[in-house]
C-alpha positions, -999 to +999 in steps of 0.1 A: +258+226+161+266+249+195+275+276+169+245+275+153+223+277+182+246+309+194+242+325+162+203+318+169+201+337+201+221+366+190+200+367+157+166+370+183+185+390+206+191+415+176+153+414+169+147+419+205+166+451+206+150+465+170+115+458+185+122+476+214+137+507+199+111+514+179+089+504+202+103+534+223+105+554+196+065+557+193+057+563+229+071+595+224+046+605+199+024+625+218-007+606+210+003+567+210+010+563+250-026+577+261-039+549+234-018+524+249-025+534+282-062+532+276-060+495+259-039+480+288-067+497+310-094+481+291-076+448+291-070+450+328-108+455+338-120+425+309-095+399+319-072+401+351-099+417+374-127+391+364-103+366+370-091+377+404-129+380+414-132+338+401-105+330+426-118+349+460-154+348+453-177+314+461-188+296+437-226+300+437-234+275+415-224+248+438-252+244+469-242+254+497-232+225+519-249+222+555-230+223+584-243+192+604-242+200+646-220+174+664-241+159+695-228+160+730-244+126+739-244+096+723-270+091+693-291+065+685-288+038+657-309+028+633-312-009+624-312-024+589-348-038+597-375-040+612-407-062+617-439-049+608-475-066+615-495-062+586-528-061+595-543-075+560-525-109+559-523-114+599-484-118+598-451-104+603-426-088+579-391-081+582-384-050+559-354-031+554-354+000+579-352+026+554-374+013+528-403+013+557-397+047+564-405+054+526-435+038+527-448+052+557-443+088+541-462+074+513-489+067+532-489+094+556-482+124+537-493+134+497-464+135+472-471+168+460-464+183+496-435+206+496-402+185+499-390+202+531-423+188+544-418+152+531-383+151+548-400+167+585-422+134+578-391+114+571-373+127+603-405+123+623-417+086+611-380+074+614-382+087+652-415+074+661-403+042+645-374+039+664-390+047+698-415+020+692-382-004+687-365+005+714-391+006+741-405-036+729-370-043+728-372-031+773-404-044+775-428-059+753-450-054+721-485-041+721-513-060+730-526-050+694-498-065+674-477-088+703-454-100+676-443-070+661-435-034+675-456-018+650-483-025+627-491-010+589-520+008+602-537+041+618-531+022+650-493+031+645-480+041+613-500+038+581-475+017+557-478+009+518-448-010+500-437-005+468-463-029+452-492-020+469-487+018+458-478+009+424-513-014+425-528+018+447-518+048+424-504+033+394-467+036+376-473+074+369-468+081+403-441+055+410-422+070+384-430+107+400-449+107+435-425+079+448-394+091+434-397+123+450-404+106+483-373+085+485-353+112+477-372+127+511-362+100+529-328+096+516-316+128+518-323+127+561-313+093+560-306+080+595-315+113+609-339+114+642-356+137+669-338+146+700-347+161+730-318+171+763-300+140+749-328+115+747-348+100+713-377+117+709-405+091+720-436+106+707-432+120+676-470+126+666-483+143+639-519+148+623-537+164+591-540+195+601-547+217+635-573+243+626-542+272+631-535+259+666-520+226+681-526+211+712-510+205+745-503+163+746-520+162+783-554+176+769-557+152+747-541+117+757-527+109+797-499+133+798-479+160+795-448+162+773-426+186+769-419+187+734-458+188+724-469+220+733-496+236+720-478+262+691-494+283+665-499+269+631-506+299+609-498+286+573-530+263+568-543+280+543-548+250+515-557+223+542-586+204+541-615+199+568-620+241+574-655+247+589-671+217+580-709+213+594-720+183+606-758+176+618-771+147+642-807+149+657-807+144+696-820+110+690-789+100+669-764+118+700-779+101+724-777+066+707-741+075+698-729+085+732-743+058+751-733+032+730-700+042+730-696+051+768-720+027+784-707+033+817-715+068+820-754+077+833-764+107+808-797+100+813-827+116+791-809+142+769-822+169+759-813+202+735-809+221+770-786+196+785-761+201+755-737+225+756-696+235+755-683+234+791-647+250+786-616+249+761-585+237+757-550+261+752-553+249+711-587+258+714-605+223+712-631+215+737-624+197+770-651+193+784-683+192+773-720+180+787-748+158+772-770+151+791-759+144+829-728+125+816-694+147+808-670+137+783-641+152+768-638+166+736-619+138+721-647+115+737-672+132+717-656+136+686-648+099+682-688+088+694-698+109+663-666+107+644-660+145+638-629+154+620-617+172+648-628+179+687-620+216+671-656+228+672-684+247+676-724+238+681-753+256+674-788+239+683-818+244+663-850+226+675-839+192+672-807+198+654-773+200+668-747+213+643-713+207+650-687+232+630-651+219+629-617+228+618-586+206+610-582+172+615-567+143+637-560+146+675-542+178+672-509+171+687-471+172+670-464+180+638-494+195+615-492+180+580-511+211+567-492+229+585-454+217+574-460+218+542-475+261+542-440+268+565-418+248+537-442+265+511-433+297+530-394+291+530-386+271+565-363+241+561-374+205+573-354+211+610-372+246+613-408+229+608-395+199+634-382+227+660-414+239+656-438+216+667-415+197+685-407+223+710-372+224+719-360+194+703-331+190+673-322+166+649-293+147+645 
């Protein structure tokens, strides 16, 4: 056996050599070794350097995974539930955290916004959510709900659970609309507003501003750092852009005593109407009917205008009333989010945003 395995070797060993001689033989023949030289090129630049490229080179079809800041100071925790006053059946729910925050998207925000946008809703409802925890859990519930930090309705947080939006918009949408939403709220699950180290406690948002947000101390008792008024340029395809709405003085006059009784205006006339001075998002402050002066806000909930965004023009008696956007004007724009996501920003960039200074952990 060990002698036929030697007689093997030198048998190969023979062919070896034999290959190799003539092998030698036709490189010098003038024109085999440019031929050879040009295949190995070829081969070279086909195979070995496409291969070397595969092993330093990133591999683009993976996403790109996002580097997640660490926090300097210790972040908050979201619960597994939370109770929520529904306003329809007078009681209290206990509802898993998460699956709240899905349905509060739902029935803030449309399904066919942008997803970036979704998730700056996610982030934002989460946060406001929390806050409202956190603060009855140091003091007490609202007067509005006393059992229940927050309520299913424009008071707080406009909520829909999974069978009321499948009842509301039917299994089409489940099976697309509401998909897409979870995947919002999943993908930014846990994640919330900060601002130097503390949870964000207002995290407000409306429609849309009219291409301007407002300062939080024009509009409700005071200032906040965080919501300042910012420009909101990408509004293009919001709803509520110079919309006209007409009242006689008769029907002003009813409509602003009833709903300020306190306040003398007196015999109002078309003279006694008019814009006293603006706001730094561009919605009135002030404004006088009659002898009585209210605030813009004040005047757009009497005649509930879409916005305190507007203009007037009198004619006779006829007061117009021309507004842009829609809701109080302060935080996040809906509108708004989903034109910068629409226009390439990410879900933090539209939260950094109109949130002024904050980040989100």
């Amino acid at each position: 056996m060990m002698k036929r395995r030697i007689r093997k070797k030198r048998k190969l060993k023979k062919h070896i050599n034999s290959f190799l001689d003539i092998w030698g033989s036709a490189m010098d023949i003038p024109f085999i070794k440019p031929i050879f030289i040009t295949i190995l090129t070829i081969c070279i630049l086909l195979i070995f350097i496409p291969y070397i490229l595969t092993k330093i080179s990133p591999n683009t079809d993976e996403p790109e995974k996002e580097l997640i800041p660490q926090a300097e100071f210790q972040l908050k925790e979201v619960p597994e539930t939370i109770n929520i006053y529904r306003t329809e059946s007078k009681k209290v729910e206990t509802v898993n955290f998460e699956n709240y925050v899905k349905g509060v998207i739902s029935g803030e925000m449309p399904s066919d916004f942008h997803i970036e946008a979704l998730k700056a809703q996610a982030v934002a409802a989460r946060t406001y959510s929390l806050a409202r925890v956190l603060k009855a859990q140091s003091g007490s519930n609202p007067e509005a709900h006393p059992d229940a930090p927050l309520c299913d309705s424009t008071h707080c947080q406009v909520y829909k659970n999974e069978s009321e939006l499948e009842a509301l918009k039917g299994k089409d949408w489940m099976n697309d609309g509401w998909k897409k939403i979870c995947r919002a709220a999943d993908e930014t699950k846990g994640q919330l507003l900060y601002y130097n180290g503390e949870l964000v406690e207002q995290a407000l948002f409306h429609s849309s501003s009219g291409g301007k947000t407002e300062n939080s101390e024009d509009v409700f008792a005071s200032a906040v750092p965080y919501l300042v008024s910012v420009d909101s340029p990408y509004e293009d395809e919001a709803t509520h852009q110079e919309e006209q709405h007409s009242f006689s003085i008769a029907e002003i006059s009813a409509a602003v005593k009833n709903k300020y009784p306190n306040i003398s205006f007196g015999t109002i006339t078309a003279d006694t109407i008019k814009i006293i001075n603006r706001s730094n998002g561009n919605r009135v402050e002030k404004m006088q009917i009659g002898n009585g002066i209210l605030k813009g806000r004040e005047v757009r909930e009497a005649l509930n205008l879409p916005s305190a965004n507007f203009t007037i023009n009198i004619s006779e008696d006829t007061v117009t009333f021309t507004s842009n956007g829609s809701g109080h004007g302060v935080g996040m724009s809906q509108y708004g989010a989903d034109g910068m996501a629409k226009n390439g920003y990410n879900y933090k960039d539209i939260l950094s945003h109109y949130y002024s200074g904050t980040q989100v952990y």
